[in-house]
C-alpha positions in Angstrom: 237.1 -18.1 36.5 236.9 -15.3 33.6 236.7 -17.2 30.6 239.3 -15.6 28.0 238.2 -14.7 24.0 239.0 -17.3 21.6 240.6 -14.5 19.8 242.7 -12.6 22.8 244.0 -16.5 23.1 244.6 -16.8 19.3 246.9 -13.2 20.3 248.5 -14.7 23.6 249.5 -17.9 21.5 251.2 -16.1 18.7 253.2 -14.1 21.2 256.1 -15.8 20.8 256.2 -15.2 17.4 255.7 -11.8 17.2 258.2 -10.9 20.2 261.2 -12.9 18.2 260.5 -10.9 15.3 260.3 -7.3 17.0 263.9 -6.7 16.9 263.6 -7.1 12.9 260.7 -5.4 12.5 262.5 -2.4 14.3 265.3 -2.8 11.6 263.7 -3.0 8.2 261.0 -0.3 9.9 258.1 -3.0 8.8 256.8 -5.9 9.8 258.1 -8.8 8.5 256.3 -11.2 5.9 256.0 -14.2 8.2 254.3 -12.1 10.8 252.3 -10.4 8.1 251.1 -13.8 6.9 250.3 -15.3 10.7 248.1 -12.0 11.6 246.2 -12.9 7.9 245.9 -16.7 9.2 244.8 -15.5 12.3 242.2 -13.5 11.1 243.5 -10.3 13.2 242.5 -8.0 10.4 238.9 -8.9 10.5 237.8 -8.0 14.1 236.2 -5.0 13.6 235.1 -5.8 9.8 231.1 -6.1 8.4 230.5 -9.6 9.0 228.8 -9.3 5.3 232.6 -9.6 4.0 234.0 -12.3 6.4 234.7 -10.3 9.6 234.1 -10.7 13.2 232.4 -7.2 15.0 234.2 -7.8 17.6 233.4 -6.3 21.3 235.4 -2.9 21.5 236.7 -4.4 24.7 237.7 -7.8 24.0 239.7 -6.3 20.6 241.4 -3.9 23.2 242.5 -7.4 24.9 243.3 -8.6 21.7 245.7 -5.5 20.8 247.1 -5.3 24.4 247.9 -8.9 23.7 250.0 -8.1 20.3 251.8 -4.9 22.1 252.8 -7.0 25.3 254.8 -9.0 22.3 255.7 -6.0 19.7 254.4 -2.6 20.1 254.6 -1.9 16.5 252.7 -5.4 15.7 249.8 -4.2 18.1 249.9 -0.6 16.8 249.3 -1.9 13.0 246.5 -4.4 13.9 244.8 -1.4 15.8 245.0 1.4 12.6 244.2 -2.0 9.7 241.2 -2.9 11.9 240.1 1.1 12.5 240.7 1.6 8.9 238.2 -1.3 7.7 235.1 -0.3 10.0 234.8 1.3 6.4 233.6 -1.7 5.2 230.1 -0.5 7.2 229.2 2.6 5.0 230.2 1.0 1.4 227.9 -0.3 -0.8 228.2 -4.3 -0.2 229.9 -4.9 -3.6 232.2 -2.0 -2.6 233.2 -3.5 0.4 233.1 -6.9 -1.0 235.9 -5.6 -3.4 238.1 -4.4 -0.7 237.6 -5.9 1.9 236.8 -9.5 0.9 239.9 -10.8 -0.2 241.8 -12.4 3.1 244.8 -9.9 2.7 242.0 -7.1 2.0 243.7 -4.4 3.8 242.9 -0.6 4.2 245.5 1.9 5.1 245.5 5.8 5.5 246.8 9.2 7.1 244.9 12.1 9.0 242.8 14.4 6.7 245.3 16.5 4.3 244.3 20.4 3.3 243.1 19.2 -0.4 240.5 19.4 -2.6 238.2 16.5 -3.9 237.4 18.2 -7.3 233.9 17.0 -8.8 233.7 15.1 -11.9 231.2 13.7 -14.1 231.0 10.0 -12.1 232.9 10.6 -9.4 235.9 13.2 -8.2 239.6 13.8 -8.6 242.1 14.2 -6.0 245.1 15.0 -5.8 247.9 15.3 -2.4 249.9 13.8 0.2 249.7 12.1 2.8 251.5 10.8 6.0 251.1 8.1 8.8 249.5 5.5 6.8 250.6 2.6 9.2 250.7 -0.8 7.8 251.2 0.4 4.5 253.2 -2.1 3.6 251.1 -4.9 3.5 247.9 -2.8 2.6 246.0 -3.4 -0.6 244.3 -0.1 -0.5 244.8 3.2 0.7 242.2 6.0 2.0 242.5 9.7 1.5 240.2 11.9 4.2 239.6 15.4 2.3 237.0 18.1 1.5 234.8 18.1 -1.2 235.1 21.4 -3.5 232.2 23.3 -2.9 230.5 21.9 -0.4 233.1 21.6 2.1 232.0 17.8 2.8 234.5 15.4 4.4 234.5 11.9 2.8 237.2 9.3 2.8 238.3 8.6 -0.8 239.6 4.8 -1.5 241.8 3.8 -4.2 244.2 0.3 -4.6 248.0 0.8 -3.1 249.0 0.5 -7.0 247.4 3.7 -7.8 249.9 6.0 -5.2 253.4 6.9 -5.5 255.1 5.5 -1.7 257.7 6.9 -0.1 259.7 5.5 2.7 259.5 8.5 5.1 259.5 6.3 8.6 262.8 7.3 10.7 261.0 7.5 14.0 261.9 7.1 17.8 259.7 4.5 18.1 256.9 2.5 16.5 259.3 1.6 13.7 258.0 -1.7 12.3 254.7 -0.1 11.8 255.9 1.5 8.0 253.4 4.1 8.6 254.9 6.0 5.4 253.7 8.6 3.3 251.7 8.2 -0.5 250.8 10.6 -2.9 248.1 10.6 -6.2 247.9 13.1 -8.7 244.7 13.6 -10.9 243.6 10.2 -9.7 239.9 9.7 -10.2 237.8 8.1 -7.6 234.5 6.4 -8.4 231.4 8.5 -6.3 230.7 4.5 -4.6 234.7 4.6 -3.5 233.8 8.2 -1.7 232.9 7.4 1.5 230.8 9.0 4.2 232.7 7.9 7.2 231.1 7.4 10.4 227.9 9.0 9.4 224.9 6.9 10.4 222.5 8.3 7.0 225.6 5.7 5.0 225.8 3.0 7.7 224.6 -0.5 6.1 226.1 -2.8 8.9 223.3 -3.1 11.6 226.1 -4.3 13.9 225.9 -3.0 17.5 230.0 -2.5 16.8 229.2 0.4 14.4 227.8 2.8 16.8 230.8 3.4 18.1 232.8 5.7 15.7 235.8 4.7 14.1 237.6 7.1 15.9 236.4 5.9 19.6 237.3 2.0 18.1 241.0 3.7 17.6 241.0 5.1 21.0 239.7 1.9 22.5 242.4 -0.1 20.7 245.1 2.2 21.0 245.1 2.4 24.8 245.3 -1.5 24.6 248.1 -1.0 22.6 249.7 1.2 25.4 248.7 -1.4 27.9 250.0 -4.0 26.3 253.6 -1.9 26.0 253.6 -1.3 29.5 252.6 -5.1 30.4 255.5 -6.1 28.6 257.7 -4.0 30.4 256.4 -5.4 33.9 257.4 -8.6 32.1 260.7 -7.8 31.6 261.5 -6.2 35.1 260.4 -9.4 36.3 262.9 -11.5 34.3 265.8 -9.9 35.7 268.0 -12.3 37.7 266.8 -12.2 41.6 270.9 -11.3 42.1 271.1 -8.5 40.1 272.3 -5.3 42.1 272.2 -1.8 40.9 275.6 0.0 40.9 276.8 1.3 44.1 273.7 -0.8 45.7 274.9 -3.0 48.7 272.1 -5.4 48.5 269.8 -6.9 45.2 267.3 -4.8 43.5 264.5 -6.7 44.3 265.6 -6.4 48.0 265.4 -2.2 47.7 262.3 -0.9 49.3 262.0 1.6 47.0 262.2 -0.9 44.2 259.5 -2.7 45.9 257.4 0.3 46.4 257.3 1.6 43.1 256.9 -1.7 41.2 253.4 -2.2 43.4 252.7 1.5 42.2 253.1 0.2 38.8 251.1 -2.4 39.0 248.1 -0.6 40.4 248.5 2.0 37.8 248.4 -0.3 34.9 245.2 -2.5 36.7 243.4 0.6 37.5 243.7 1.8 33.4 242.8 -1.5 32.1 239.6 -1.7 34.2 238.8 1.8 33.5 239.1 1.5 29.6 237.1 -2.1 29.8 234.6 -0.6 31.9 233.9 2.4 29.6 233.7 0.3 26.6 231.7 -2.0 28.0 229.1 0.5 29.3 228.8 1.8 26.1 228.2 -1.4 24.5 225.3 -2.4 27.0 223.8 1.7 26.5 223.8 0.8 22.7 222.1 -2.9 23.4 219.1 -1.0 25.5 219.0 2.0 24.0 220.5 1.9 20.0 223.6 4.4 21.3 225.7 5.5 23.7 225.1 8.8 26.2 227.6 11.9 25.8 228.9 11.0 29.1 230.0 7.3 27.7 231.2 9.0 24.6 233.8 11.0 27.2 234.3 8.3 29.1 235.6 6.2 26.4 238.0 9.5 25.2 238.9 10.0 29.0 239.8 6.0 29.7 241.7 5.4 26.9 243.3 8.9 27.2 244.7 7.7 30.5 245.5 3.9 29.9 247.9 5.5 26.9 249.2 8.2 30.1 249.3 5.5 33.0 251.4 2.9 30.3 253.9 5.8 29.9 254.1 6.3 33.9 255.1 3.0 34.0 257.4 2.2 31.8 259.1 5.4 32.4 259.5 4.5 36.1 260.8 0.4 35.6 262.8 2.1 32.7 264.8 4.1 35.9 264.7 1.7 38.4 266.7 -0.9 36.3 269.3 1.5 35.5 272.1 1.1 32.4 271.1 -2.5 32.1 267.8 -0.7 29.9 269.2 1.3 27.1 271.3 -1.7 25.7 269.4 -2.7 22.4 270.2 -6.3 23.6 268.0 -5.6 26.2 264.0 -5.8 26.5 263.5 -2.3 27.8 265.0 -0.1 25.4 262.4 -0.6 22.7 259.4 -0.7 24.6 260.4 2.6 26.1 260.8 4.1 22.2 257.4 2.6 21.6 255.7 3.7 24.4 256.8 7.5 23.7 256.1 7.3 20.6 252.3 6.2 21.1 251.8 8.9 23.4 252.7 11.3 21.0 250.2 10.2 18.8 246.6 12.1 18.9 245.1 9.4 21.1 247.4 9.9 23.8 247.1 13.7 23.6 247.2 15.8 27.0 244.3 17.9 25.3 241.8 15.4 25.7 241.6 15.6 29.2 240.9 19.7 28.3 237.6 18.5 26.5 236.9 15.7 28.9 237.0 18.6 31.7 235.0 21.0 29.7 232.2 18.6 29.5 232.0 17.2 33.1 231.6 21.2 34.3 229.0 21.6 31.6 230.5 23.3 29.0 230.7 22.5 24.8 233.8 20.7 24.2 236.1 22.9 22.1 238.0 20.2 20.4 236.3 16.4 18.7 236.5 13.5 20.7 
């Protein structure tokens, strides 16, 4: 009997919860307070936090169970518990009164966009910075906020931190899908950033967690997580097809759904799809993790595996809620009706850059020997 993560059963207990609120999370395009609070209680922004400020490293896989979990309940909950937790593997490369600061508190929470084409000028102490930015999902209930630019004159890439108060928010999410996850846009002007709140992200010379969790990059943690979150979509989707009434018949059918052979064939197919992703993205995350155990890191070949599985678990959970999406018929696009949403969602993580078709380009390029043209 595989014995289940006292966190993924923290996740599968609060389901409930979070799949009563989804429809108002959908509406006021955030996550409500109540569900904020019980992800705080829970602790399910401090899995992939230093465990110098209170958090758990957890096991890239078992947090992927953890945000399939979430999803299965709420796409947008699981999408926002993915990006906070990404966001505060951050909490490794600060100086431990840094992090302490941020991330200490219980409702420290870290929030931020993709790079912006800015400048971090350089100042006597520190650097100024000014821009926008976009996607910063969970920014609602984020106490800080991250800015990813160049440095002026050297061209360096750090991660610039600065509290919520100090950005200008606007409410820019009117999306197909995703909507609870507030993943607005912010904006600073001439705000001045500290040289110990300019981060070096993801570069081992800053890294002062000795965690096995922080050989991973953030980005592979995302990819990990995300492809849970697709997982998780598409499980709830499986769910749903399964709740229909054992009567129901399709217009113009002469006999029940359930009864079609088609019906009966493709919902196999769907479940083999989704099995075969979730054992693919466990098993690359896993291998990694026992790589870095023996060996300190993981091999270019795990590195694309781990890009590659969670590529396809993202691909494979869009396959198959596409397909139960047709085989229920008009029943699904009713908003009154558990399949409408999930279908949003599941679109709209696939458009993300986790679930981008190009990855399999550099996952290719690598297996037949050649230098990957794009970061992974």
């Amino acid at each position: 009997m595989t014995t289940v993560h006292p966190q993924v059963q923290k996740a599968r207990d609060l389901a409930p919860m979070l799949a009563a609120a989804g429809d108002t999370n959908d509406e006021i395009r955030e996550l409500t307070k109540p569900v904020v609070a019980a992800l705080i209680e829970g602790g399910f922004f401090h899995m992939l936090k230093a465990r110098s400020v209170g958090g758990m490293e957890l096991k890239p896989s078992i947090f992927a169970q953890v945000t399939e979990a979430i999803a299965r309940a709420d796409g947008s909950t699981g999408w926002v518990v993915c990006q906070s937790n990404g966001c505060s593997t951050s909490s490794a490369y600060l100086e431990p009164h840094v992090a302490r600061e941020i991330f200490g508190p219980e409702n420290g929470i870290l929030a931020w966009g993709p790079p912006g084409p800015y400048e971090a000028i350089p100042v006597d102490g520190g650097f100024r910075i000014t821009g926008t930015w976009r996607f910063a999902s969970g920014s609602q209930n984020a106490t800080y906020l991250g800015a990813h630019i160049r440095v002026k004159g050297t061209g360096e890439l750090r991660s610039f931190l600065f509290p919520k108060s100090s950005a200008k928010m606007k409410d820019i999410w009117h999306t197909l899908g995703l909507r609870g996850t507030a993943s607005n846009e912010y904006s600073v002007n001439d705000l001045f950033i500290p040289e110990e709140r300019a981060m070096h992200r993801d570069d081992p010379r800053f890294r002062r967690a000795d965690g096995l969790l922080y050989r991973y990059t953030s980005n592979q943690l995302y990819s990990i997580g995300f492809g849970g979150v697709g997982l998780g979509i598409a499980r709830g989707m499986i769910d749903a097809f399964l709740t229909l009434p054992a009567t129901k018949i399709a217009r113009g059918a002469s006999k029940p759904m359930r009864e079609n052979n088609v019906v009966q064939s493709q919902f196999a197919q769907c479940e083999a799809r989704w099995l075969a992703a979730r054992l693919m993205l466990h098993h690359a995350a896993d291998s990694a993790w026992d790589n870095i155990e023996q060996h300190g890191e993981m091999t270019l070949e795990q590195r694309a595996r781990i890009r590659l599985a969670s590529t396809w678990a993202i691909q494979s959970s869009r396959e198959v809620c596409n397909t139960i999406y047709h085989m229920v018929g008009s029943f699904a696009v009713f908003e009154e009706n558990p399949f409408e949403r999930r279908l949003r969602d599941i679109h709209t993580v696939a458009q993300q850059g986790q679930g981008r078709q190009l990855h399999y380009e550099t996952v290719g390029q690598l297996m037949l020997g050649l230098p990957a043209e794009n970061q992974f």
